[in-house]
N, C-alpha and C positions, 0 to 999 in steps of 0.2 A: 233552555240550556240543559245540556245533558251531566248527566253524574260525574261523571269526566271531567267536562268544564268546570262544574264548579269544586272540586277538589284544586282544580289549578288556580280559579280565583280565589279560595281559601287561602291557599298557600302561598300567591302571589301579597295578600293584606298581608299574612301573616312576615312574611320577611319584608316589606315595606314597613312593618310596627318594628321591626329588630335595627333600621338603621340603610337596608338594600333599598337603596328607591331604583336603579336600574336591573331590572331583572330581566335574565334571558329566557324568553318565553320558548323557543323551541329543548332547551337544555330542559326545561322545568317539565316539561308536557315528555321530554325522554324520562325523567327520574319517575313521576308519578308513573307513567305506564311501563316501566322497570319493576314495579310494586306488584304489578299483577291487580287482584281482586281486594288485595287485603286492605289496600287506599279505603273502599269502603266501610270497614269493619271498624267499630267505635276503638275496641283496644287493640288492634292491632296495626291502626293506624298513627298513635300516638307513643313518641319516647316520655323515657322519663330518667332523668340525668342523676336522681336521687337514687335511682334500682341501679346496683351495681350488677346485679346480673343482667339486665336491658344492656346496660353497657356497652356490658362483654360482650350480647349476640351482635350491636352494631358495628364493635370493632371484629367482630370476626368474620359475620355473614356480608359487612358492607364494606368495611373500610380494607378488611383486609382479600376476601373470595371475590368482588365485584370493581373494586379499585385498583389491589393489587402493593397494594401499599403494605409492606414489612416490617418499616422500621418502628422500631416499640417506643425511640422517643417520640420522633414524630406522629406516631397515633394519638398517645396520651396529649399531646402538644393540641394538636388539631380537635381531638374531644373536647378539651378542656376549653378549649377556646370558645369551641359551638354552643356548649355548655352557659359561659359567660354570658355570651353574644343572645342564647335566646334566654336568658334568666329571667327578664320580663313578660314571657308568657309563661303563664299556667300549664296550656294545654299543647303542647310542644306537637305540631304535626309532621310525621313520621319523612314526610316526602320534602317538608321545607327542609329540615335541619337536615336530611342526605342532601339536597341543593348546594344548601353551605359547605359542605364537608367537602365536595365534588369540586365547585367553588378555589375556596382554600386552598386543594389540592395539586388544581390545577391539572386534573383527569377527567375533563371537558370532554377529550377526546373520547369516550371510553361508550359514550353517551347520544352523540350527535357526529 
C-alpha cells in the first residue's frame, strides 16, 4: 500500500469512529491530494479545534480561499460543528475533518 493509500484509510476509520459509515472514496482521495505533501508531515497534518489560531488558518486558507464560503455565521456554524462531531478523537486528521467540512458544505463540487 502506498503513503497515499494509507493516509485515505486513516482517514476513512477516522470518520467511520466520528458517526460517517458511508464515505465517498473518490471526494476523500480529491481532499487528501488537495493537501499536497503536508498529509505526510506529523503536524501539519493534524487540526486542533483547541488552537484558535489553527482555526483561523482553516477558516481562512480552507473554508474560505478553497471552498469559497464567506459567510462568518455559517463558518463559525460549520467549525463548530466539526469541532463537535470529531470531539472524540484526540488526534483530529487534517484531511478527515476538511471531508466533513466539504461534506457539510455541500462544495462536493469544488473537488470531484
Amino acid at each position: 500500500m502506498s503513503k497515499f493509500d494509507d493516509v485515505v484509510a486513516k482517514a476513512t476509520e477516522q470518520l467511520k469512529k466520528v458517526g460517517i459509515s458511508k464515505v465517498d472514496e473518490a471526494l476523500l482521495r480529491a481532499v487528501v491530494k488537495s493537501q499536497g505533501p503536508s498529509v505526510y508531515l506529523r503536524d501539519a497534518s493534524l487540526v486542533s479545534c483547541a488552537d484558535e489560531a489553527e482555526m483561523k488558518r482553516v477558516e481562512d486558507n480552507f473554508v474560505v480561499k478553497k471552498l469559497g464560503v464567506t459567510d462568518q455565521k455559517t463558518i463559525d456554524n460549520v467549525l463548530k460543528k466539526a469541532c463537535d462531531k470529531f470531539s472524540s478523537i484526540r488526534q483530529k486528521m487534517r484531511v478527515a475533518f476538511y471531508y466533513y467540512l466539504v461534506k457539510e458544505l455541500g462544495k462536493e463540487s469544488k473537488f470531484v
